[in-house]
C-alpha positions in Angstrom: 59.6 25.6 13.1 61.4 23.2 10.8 58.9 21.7 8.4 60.9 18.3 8.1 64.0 15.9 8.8 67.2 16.2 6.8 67.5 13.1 4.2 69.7 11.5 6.4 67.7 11.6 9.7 65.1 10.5 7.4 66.6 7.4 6.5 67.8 6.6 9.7 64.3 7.1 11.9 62.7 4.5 9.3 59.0 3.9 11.2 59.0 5.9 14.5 56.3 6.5 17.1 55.9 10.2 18.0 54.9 12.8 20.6 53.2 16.0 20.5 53.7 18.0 23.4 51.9 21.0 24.9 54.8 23.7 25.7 52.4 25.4 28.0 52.4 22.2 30.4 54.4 20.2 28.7 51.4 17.3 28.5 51.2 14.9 25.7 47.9 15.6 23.7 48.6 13.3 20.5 50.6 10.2 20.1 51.1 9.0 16.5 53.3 6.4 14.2 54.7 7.7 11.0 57.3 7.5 8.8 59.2 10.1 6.4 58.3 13.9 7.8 54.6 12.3 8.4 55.1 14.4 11.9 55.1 17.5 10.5 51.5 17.0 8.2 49.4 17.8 11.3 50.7 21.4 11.0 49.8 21.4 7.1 46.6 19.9 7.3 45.0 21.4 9.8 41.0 20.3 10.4 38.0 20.7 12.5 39.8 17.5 15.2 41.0 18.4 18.8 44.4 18.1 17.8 44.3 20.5 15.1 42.7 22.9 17.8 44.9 22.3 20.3 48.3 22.9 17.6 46.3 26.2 16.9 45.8 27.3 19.9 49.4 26.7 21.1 50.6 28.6 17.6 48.2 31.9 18.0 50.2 32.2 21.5 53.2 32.0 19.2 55.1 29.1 20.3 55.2 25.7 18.5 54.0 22.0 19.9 57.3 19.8 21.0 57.5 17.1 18.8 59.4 14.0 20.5 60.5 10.8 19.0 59.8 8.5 21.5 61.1 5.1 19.6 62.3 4.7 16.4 63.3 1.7 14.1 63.3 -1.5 14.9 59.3 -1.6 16.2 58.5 -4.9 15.5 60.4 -5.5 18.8 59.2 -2.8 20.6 55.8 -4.3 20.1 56.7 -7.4 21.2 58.0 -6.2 24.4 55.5 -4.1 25.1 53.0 -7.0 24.5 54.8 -9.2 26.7 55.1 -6.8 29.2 51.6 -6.6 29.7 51.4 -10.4 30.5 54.1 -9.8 33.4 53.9 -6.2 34.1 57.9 -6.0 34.7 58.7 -4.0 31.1 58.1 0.1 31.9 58.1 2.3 28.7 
């Protein structure tokens, strides 16, 4: 498992909201917001939470959590039309 982005990628994910993915049954346990290679500290620091479990479970089978980048950038205006889309229910995501 890579342990963090190229520079480049880096610089052009800026703030990005992130999945991590069980590859057992491919379910989402953990949705974060980071920036920089913040998605790849919860397999550093590992603690006593149910996501830290869960990442060690899935690595003492000896396979790795997905990691997804579900929307990166601009997410000021991702917000904004996810908050409008709650007032008319018309905006999926």
């Amino acid at each position: 498992m890579i342990n963090s982005f190229p520079k480049e990628v880096v610089r052009n994910l800026k703030y990005y909201i992130y999945l991590l993915i069980d590859p057992f049954d491919n379910s989402i346990f953990y949705v974060g917001k980071g920036q920089g290679n913040r998605v790849f500290s919860h397999f550093k620091n590992l603690d006593e939470s149910n996501r830290s479990k869960r990442i060690n479970d899935i690595l003492k089978k000896g396979l790795n959590p997905k990691i997804e980048i579900l929307v990166h950038r601009n997410l000021s205006s991702w917000y904004r039309r996810r908050k409008n889309s709650k007032k008319d229910r018309s905006f999926n995501y």
